[in-house]
KOLDRENVO-442444 format. One record per residue (C-alpha): residue in one letter; x, z, y; residue number from 1. Coordinates in nm, 3 decimals, padded with zeros to 5 digits. Layout:
% KOLDRENVO-442444
   aa      east        up     north     i
    A         X         Z         Y   NUM
...
% end
This chain:
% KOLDRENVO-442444
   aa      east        up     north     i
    X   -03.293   -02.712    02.745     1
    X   -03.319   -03.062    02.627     2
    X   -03.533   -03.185    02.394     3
    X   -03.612   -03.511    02.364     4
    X   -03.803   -03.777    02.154     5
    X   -03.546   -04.037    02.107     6
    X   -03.700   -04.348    02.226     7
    X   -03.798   -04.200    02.508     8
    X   -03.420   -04.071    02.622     9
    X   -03.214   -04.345    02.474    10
    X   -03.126   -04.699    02.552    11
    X   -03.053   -04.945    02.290    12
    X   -02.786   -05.167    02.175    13
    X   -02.742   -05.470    01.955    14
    X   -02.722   -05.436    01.586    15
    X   -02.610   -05.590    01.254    16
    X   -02.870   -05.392    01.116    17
    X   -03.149   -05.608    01.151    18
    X   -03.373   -05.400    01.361    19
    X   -03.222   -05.270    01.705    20
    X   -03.148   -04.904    01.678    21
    X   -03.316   -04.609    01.859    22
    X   -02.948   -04.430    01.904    23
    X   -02.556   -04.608    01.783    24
    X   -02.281   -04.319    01.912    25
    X   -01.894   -04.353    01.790    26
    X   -01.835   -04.123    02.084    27
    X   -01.549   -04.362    02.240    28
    X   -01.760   -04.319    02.570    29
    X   -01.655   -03.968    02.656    30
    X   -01.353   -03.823    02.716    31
    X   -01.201   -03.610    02.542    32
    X   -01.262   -03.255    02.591    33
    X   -01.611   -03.313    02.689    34
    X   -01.866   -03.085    02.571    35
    X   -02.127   -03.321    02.398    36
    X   -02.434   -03.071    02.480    37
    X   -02.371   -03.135    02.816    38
    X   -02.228   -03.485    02.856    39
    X   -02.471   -03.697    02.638    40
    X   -02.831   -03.771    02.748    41
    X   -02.969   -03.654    02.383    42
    X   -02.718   -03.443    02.183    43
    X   -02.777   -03.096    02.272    44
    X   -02.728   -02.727    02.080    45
    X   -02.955   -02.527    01.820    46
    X   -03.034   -02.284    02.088    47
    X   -03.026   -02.559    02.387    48
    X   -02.744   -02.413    02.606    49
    X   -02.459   -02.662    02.656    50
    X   -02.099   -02.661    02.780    51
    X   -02.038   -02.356    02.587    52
    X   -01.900   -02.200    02.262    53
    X   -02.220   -02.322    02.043    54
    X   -02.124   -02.666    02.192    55
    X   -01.868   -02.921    02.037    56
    X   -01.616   -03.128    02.176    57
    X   -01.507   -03.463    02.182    58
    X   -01.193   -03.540    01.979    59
    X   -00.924   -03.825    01.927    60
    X   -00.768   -03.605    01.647    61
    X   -00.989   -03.843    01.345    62
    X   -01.202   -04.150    01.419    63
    X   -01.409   -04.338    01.161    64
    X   -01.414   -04.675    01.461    65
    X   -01.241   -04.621    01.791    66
    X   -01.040   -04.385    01.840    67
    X   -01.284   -04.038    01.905    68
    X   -01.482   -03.884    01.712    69
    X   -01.651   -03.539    01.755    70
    X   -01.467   -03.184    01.632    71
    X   -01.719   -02.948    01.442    72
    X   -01.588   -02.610    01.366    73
    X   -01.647   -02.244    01.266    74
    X   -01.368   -02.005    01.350    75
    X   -01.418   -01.900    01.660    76
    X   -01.514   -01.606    01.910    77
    X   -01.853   -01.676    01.991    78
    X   -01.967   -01.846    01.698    79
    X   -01.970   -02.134    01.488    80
    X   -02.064   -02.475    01.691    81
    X   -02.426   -02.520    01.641    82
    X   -02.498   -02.893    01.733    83
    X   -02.852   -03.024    01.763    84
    X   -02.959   -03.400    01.757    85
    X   -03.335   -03.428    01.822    86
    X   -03.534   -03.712    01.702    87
    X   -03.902   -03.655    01.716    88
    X   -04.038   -03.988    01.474    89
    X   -04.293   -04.051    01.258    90
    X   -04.279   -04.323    01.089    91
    X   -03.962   -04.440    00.881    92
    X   -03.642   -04.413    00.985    93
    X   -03.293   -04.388    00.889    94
    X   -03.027   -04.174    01.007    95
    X   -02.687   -04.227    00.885    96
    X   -02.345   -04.111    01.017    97
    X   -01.993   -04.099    00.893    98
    X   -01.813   -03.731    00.845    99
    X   -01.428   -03.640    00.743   100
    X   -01.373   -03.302    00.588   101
    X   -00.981   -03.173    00.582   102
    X   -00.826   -03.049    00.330   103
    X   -00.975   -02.682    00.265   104
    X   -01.212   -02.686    00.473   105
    X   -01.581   -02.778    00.441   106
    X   -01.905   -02.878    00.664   107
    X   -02.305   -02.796    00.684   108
    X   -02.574   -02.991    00.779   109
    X   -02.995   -02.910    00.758   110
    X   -03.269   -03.203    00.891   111
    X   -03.519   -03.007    01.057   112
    X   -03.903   -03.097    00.995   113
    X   -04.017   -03.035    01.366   114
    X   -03.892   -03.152    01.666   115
    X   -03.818   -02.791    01.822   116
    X   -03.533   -02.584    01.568   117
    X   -03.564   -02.350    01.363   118
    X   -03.964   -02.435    01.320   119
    X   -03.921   -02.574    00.954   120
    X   -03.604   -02.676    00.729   121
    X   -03.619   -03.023    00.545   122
    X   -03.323   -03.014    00.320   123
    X   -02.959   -02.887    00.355   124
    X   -02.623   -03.068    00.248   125
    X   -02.307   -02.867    00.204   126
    X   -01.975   -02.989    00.175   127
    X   -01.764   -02.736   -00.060   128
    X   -01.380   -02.782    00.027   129
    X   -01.347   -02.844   -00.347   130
    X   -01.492   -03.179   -00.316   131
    X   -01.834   -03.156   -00.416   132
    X   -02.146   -03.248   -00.240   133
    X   -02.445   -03.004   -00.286   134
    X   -02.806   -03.075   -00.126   135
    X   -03.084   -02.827   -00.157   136
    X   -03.431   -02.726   -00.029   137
    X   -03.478   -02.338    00.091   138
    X   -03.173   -02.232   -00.031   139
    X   -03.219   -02.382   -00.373   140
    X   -02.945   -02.645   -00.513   141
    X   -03.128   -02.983   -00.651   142
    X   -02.853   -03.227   -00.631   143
    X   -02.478   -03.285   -00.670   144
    X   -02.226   -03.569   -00.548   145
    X   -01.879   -03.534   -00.398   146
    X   -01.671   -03.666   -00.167   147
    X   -01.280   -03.678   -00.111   148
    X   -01.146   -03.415    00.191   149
    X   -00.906   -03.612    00.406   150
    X   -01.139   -03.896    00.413   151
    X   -01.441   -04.042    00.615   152
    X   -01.783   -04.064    00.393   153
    X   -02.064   -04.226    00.465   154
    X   -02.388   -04.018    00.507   155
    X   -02.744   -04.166    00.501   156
    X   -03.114   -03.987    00.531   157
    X   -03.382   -04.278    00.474   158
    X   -03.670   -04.059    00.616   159
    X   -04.051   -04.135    00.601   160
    X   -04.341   -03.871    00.685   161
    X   -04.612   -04.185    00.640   162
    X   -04.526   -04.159    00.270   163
    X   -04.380   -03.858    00.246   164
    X   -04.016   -03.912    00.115   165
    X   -03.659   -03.887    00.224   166
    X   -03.397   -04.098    00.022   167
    X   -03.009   -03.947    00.077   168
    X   -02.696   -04.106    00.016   169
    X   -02.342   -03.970    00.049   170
    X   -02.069   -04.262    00.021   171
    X   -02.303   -04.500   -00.043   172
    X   -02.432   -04.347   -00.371   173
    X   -02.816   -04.225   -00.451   174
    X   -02.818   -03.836   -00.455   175
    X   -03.181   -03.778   -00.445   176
    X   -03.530   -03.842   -00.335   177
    X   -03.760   -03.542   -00.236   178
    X   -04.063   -03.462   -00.075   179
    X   -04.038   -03.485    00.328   180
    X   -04.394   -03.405    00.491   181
    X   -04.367   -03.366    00.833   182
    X   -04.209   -03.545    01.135   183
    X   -03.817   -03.642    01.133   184
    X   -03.737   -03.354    01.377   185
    X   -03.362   -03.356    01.407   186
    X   -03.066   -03.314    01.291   187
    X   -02.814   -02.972    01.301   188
    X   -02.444   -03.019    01.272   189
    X   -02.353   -02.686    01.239   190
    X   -01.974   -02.517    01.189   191
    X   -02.062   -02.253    00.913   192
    X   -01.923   -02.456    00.613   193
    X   -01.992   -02.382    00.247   194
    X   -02.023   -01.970    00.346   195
    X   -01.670   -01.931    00.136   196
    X   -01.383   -02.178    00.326   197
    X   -01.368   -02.187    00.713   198
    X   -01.633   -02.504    00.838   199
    X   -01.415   -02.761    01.005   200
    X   -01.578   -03.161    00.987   201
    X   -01.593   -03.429    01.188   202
    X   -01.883   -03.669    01.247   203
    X   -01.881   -04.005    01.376   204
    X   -02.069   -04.326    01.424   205
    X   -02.423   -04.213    01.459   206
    X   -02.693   -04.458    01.393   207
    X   -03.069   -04.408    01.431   208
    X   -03.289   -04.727    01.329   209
    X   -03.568   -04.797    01.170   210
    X   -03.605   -04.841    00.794   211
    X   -03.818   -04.963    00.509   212
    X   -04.144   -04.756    00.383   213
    X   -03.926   -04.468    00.136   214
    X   -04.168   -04.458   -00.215   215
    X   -04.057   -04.197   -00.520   216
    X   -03.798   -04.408   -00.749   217
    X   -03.737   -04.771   -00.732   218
    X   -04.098   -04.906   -00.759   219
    X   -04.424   -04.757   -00.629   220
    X   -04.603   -04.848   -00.967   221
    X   -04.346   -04.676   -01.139   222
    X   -04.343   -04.332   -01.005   223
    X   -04.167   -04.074   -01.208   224
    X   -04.373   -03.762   -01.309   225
    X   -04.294   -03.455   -01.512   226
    X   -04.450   -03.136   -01.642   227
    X   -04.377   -02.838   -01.834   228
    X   -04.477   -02.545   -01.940   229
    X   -04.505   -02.255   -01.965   230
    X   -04.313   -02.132   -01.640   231
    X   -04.173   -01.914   -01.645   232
    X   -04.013   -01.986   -01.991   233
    X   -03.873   -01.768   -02.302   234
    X   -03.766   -01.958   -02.529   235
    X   -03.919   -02.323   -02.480   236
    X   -04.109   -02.553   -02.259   237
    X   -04.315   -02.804   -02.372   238
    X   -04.227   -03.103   -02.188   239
    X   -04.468   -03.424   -02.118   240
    X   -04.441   -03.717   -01.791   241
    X   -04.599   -04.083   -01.710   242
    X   -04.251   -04.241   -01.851   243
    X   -04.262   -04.334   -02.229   244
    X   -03.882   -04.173   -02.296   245
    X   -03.588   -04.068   -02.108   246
    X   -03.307   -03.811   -02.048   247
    X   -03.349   -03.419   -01.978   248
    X   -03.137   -03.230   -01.804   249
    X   -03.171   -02.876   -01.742   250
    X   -02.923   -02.768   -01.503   251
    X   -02.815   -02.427   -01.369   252
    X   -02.822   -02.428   -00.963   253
    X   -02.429   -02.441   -01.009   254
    X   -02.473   -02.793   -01.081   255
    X   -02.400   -02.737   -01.461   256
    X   -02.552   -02.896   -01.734   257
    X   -02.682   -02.623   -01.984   258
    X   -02.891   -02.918   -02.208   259
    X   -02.959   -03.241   -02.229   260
    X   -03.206   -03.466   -02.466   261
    X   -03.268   -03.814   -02.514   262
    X   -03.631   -03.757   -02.530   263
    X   -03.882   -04.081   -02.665   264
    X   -04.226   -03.912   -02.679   265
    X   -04.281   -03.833   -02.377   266
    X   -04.662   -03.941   -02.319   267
    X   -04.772   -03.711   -02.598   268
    X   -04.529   -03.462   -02.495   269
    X   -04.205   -03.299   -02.638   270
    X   -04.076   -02.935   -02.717   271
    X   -03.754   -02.839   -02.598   272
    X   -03.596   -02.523   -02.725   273
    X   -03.436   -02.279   -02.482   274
    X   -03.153   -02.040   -02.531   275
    X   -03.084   -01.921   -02.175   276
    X   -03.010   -01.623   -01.946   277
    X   -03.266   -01.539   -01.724   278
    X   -03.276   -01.717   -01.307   279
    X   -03.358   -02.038   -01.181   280
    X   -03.306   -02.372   -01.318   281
    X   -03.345   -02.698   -01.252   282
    X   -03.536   -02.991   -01.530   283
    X   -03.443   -03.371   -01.443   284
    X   -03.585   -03.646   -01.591   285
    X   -03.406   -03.994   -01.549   286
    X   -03.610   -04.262   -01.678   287
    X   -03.564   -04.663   -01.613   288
    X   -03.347   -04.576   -01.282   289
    X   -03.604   -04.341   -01.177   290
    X   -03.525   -03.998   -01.145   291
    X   -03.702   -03.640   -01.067   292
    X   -03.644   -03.276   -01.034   293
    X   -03.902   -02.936   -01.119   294
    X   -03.752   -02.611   -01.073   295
    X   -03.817   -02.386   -01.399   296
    X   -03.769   -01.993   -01.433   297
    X   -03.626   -01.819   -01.744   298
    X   -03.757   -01.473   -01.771   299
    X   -03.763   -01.321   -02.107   300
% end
């Protein structure tokens, strides 16, 4: 069963990144066919047996660079391919990789908050074969993006337990910041897909290096708060943060936007009227290019 910290199981290559990276993998070094589990000195699988059906396979079918990439699927006998990347840092790092998603299918990935699986689930990111991009913490949706299927996007975790934040981007765009407080364990490429269209992705170029300090919003000195009340709600929440004005979203965990004010006194605090079923939403507040998320429950 392998599981290694990264710098201690990897050797390292030159970089245009500026710093020289832990881990750089386009795959182009294998064969194809081979099992990465068993073939590579750090990929392994979520339950750390290799060469088998919980293991991928190397594949010149799509390639981001080169010509190989690796094959990351669902429909199968034994399982959906369960791959593991462990990572073990803890200081600030960022992982970032490239994936393709064919048409009608889709792709799942978690970051694991310990170095050992299955010990504690950072965040998830699901891409739905209808093109959108939905990342969420324990099973709860707090962002949206998309992506085209039939196309290689560019993924990116800025990760930093010192200050406790993770950053994400998916092709290049800001989807969120959120509270990461533990060690970058890993990372689980896993076949299951969006739970309603069969999980077929690929990934490739897989970069590990080490990154600026990650802070909440653009500027330390400028980091976004919010708070409401009462939660659970009826009919209203009163709504107050550190930002002057701003926008409010409250979003179903759909991704759709049931309201939205332009909201200017926010130090002394606003009311916002509710009319909603009852469940879970989500309340963002965008505010001078910061932004921020509070889950709020309707129960009436």
């Amino acid at each position: 069963m392998k599981h290694f910290i990264l710098p201690c199981a990897l050797l390292v290559f030159g970089s245009a990144f500026g710093q020289t990276p832990l881990l750089e993998e386009n795959f182009d070094s294998y064969a194809v066919g081979d099992y990465i589990g068993a073939s590579s000195a750090v990929f392994s699988t979520w339950s750390g047996a290799t060469g088998g059906d919980e293991d991928a396979q190397v594949s010149d079918e799509q390639s981001n660079s080169g010509t190989q990439s690796l094959k990351i699927f669902g429909s199968m006998a034994g399982g959906p391919m369960d791959i593991y990347l462990p990572i073990g840092l803890e200081t600030a790092y960022e992982v970032s990789f490239n994936v393709y998603v064919p048409s009608g299918n889709s792709a799942y990935i978690n970051v694991q908050e310990q170095l050992i699986p299955g010990q504690a689930w950072a965040f998830d990111l699901v891409f739905a074969s209808n093109g959108q991009v939905m990342f969420g913490i324990d099973q709860i949706d707090l962002a949206f993006g998309s992506y085209s299927p039939d196309s290689w996007t560019a993924i990116s975790f800025r990760m930093d337990p010192v200050n406790d934040r993770a950053e994400i981007f998916v092709g290049g765009v800001y989807l969120a910041n959120v509270a990461f407080d533990d060690v970058i364990g890993g990372i689980n490429f896993f076949g299951y897909g969006d739970g309603a269209s069969e999980g077929l992705y690929y990934i490739d170029d897989v970069v590990v290096v080490e990154t600026d300090d990650v802070i909440n919003g653009l500027e330390e000195a400028n980091q976004l708060d919010v708070a409401f009340g009462p939660n659970p709600a009826n009919n209203f929440i009163q709504l107050s943060s550190n930002a002057s004005n701003g926008v409010v979203r409250i979003m179903a965990l759909n991704g759709q936007i049931v309201k939205e004010i332009t909201a200017t006194n926010l130090l002394s605090g606003t009311r916002i009227d509710l009319d909603l079923d009852n469940g879970i939403y989500l309340v963002e507040l965008t505010s001078n290019g910061n932004r921020t998320m509070r889950k709020l429950v309707i129960s009436k």
